[in-house]
N, C-alpha and C positions, 0 to 999 in steps of 0.2 A: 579252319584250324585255330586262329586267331580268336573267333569269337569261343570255340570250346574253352580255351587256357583262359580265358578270361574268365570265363565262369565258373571253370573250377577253381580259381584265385577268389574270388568271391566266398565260396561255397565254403573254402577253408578259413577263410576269415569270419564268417560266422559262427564254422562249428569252434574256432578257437574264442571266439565270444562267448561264445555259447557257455565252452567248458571253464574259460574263465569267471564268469558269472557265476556259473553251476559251483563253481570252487569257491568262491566267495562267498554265498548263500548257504556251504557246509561247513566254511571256518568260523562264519557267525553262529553259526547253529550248535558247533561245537564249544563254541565260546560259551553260550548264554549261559543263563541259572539252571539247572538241572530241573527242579521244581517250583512252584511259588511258595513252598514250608518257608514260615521267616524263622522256626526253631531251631536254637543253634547247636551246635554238636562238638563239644572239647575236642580239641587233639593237639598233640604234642610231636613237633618237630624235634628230634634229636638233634644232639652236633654231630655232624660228619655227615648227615645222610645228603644222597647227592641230587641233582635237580631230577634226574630219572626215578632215582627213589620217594623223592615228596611228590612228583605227581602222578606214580604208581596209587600210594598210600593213600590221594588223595580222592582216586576215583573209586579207590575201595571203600572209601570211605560216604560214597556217593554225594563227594561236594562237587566234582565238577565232572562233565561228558566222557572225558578222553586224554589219557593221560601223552598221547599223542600231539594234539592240537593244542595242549598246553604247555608242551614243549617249544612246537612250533611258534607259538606267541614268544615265549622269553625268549626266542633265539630272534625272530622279528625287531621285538622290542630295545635285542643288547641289556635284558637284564644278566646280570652276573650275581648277586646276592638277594637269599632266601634266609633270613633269618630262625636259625633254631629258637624256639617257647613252646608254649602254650596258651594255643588261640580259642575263642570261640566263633567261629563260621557255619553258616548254610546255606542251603541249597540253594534259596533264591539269590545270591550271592553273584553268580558269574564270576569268568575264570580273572576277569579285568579286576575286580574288585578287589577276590582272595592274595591274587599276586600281589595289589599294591599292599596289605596287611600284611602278608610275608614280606615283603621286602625294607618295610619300614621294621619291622619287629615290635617288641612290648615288654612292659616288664611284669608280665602277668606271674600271680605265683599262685597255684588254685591252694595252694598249702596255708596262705595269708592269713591272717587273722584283724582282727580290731577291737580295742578296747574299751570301752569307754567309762572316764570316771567322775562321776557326777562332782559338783561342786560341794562341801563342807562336808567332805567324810573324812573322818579320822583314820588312823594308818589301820586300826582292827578290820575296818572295815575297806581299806586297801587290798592287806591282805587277804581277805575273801573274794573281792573280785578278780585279783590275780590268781589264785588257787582254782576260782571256777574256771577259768578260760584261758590256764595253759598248765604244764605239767606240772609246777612250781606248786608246793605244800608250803600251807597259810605258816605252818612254821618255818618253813625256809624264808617268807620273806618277813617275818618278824626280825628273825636272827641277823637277815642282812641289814636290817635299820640299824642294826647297834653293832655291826660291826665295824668292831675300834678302827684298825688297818686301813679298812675301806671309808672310813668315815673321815679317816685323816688325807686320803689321798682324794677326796672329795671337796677337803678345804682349801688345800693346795690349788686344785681346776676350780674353783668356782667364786668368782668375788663375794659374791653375798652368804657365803659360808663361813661360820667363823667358830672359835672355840665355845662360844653360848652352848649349842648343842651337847658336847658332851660333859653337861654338868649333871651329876650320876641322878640327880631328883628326877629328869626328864624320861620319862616311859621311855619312848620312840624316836630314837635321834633327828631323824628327818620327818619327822611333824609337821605340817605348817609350809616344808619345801617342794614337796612335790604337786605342778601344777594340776590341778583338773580340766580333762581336754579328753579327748578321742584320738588316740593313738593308734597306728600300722607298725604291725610286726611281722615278720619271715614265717613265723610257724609258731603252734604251742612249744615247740623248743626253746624258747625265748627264755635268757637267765632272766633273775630278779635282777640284776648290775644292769643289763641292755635297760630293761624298762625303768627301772628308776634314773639312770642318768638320760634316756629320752624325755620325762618328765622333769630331770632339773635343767635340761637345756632350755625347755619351754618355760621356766621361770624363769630361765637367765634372762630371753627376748622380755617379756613380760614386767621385770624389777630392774629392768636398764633402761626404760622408759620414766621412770620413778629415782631413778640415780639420786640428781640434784637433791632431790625432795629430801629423799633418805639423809643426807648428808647434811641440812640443813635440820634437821628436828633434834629435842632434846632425848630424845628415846634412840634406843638402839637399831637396828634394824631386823633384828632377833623378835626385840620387846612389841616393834609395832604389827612383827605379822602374828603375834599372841592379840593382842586385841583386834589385830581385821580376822582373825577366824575366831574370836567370841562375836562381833558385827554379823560377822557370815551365819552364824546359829542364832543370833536374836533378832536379825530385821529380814526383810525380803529384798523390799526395794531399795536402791540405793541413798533415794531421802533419807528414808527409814534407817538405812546403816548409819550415813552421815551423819544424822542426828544419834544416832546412840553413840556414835563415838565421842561428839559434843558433852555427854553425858560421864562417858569415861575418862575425858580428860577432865571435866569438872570438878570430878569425885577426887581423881588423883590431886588436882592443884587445892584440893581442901585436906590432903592426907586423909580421904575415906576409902574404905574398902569398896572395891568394885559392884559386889554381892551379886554380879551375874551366875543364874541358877547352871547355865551350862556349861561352867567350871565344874562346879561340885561334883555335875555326873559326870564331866570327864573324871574327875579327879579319883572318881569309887566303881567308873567304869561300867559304868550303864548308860544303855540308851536310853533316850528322854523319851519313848513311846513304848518302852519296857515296863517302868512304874515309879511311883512317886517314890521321891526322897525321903529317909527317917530324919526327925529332927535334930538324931543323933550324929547322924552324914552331917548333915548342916553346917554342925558345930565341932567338926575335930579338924584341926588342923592338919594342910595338905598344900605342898606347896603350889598348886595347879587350884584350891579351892579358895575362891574369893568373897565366899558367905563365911568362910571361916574364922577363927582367931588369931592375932597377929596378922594380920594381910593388909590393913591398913598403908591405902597410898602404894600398896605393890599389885604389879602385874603378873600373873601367874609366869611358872619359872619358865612357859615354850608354846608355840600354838596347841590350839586341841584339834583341831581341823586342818584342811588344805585350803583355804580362804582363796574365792574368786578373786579376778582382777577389779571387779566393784567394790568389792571389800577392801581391799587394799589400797585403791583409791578414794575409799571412803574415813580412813585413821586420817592421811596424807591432805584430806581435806575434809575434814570435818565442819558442821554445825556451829557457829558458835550461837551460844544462847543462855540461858539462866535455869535449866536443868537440871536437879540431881537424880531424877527416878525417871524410868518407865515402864511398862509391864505392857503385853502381849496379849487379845484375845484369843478366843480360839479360831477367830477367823483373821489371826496375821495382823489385825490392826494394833499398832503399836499408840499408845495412852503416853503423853511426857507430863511429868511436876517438877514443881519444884519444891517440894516441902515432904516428909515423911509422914503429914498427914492429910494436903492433899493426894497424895499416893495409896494410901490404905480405904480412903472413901472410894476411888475410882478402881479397887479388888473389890472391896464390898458392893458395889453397884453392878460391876460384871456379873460376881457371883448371884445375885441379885436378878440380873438380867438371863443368868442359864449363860453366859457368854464365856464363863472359868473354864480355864483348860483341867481337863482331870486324865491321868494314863489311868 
């Protein structure tokens, strides 16, 4: 009798091994990746739905086995929070993975956008990249550059704002202040006020770096981001900037006109791969055009461009050297003189060479 009860004690300690084991081998099995697809699959957790409901949704969704055994894990685990978004998950995933993504959350918005705005484009051409890539009309965001109200509660938040701006010659009030950089935004919903004050915040970082400097020069802080976006349209490389600005302070500490060509087409409003200039543009007076008349030792009245941080380090630390000219191949090499006729033999020898730039 003794030996039978022993053996059914046995007997049942295996099959309870047994089923144990056999339990263990379904919980993993119920755990794992559905498939080896690494493709992911959007979905969006609502607020409110309950842990029953995200892992109903989620076997519907064929991410994971069993909306059962992924109960049975958070309840295992003592998870309590499933964070509501929108994820991307799949199948090869497993149920260990998905939950730690839900539980941590994200700030995914599939709504997102991104912008990005190249270095020395003028606000015309602001406005077009804003217009392309959110609901904002190129006239709505012309209108808000010159909006007085908002222009004025712009000077108030921002140190490096200052009355320069709204002197009535200047096209574009914020000219010259809005950084170039790759911006994240919520949606094409996005006013033109969000994005221009996200890009004057990024000049703010950018020109509080430059503080001292600023405060230490005899030009304004208005006046020198006018010549680091004429720098930013006439050199590429930083050398290259800092040397033309060498260039522009020279001309100024002799009372010469600047006679940077890409004034003029700001000034008449064309692009410089649009078509060449009349002799007539040249020569008419324009307070932004510094081949013109009267302009002698002035700086045009505002930036023409959004001027890099290399341009802007490049006024603040220019070239010094014995400079007053330089001209630009077609292939970017920048040519310095010092003489009006060193300067004309080195057009003529480009032209010469097929090296003239021609729109």
């Amino acid at each position: 009798m003794k030996k039978t009860y022993i053996k059914l004690i046995k007997a049942l300690v295996v099959l309870v091994l047994s089923l144990i084991l056999m339990g263990i081998c379904i919980y993993n099995y119920q755990l794992s990746a559905v498939s080896k697809d690494a493709d992911t699959i959007e979905v969006t957790i609502e607020p409110g739905m309950s842990k029953q409901e995200i892992s109903t949704f989620l076997e519907e969704k064929g991410l994971i086995r069993s909306s059962l055994f992924f109960n049975i894990y958070l309840r295992l685990n003592r998870i309590e929070n499933l964070y509501a978004s929108t994820y991307e998950l799949s199948p090869n995933m497993g149920v260990k993975k998905i939950v730690s993504i839900l539980e941590q959350g994200n700030n995914y918005n599939p709504n997102s956008i991104q912008i990005t705005f190249p270095e020395g484009k003028n606000m015309r051409q602001v406005a077009t990249i804003i217009s392309e890539n959110t609901n904002n009309s190129y006239e709505e965001v012309l209108d808000k550059a010159n909006d007085t109200a908002y222009l004025q509660e712009l000077i108030e938040k921002y140190w490096f704002l200052s009355e320069d701006i709204l002197d009535t010659k200047i096209y574009y009030k914020l000219e010259g202040y809005l950084y170039p950089d790759t911006y994240a935004f919520s949606s094409k919903e996005v006013t033109v006020e969000e994005i221009f004050n996200k890009m004057l915040d990024q000049m703010n970082v950018v020109l509080s770096e430059y503080k001292d400097a600023f405060e230490k020069s005899k030009y304004s802080l208005h006046q020198l981001l006018a010549l680091a976006s004429m720098a930013e349209l006439e050199g590429t490389s930083l050398e290259d900037r800092k040397s033309i600005a060498g260039v522009f302070y020279n001309r100024l500490d002799a009372n010469m006109s600047l006679g940077s060509d890409v004034t003029t087409y700001y000034a008449f409003g064309v692009d410089m791969s649009e078509r060449d200039l009349t002799s007539e543009e040249f020569n008419t007076y324009n307070a932004y055009n510094t081949r013109g008349p009267n302009m002698a030792g002035m700086i045009p009245v505002g930036p023409i461009c959004n001027p890099s941080k290399a341009s802007i380090e490049a006024v603040l630390e220019p070239t010094e050297h014995d400079y007053y000219y330089f001209v630009a191949d077609k292939n970017k090499k920048v040519y310095f003189s010092k003489t009006s006729e060193e300067h004309n033999q080195t057009i003529s020898e480009l032209k010469r060479k097929g090296d003239w730039i021609e729109w």
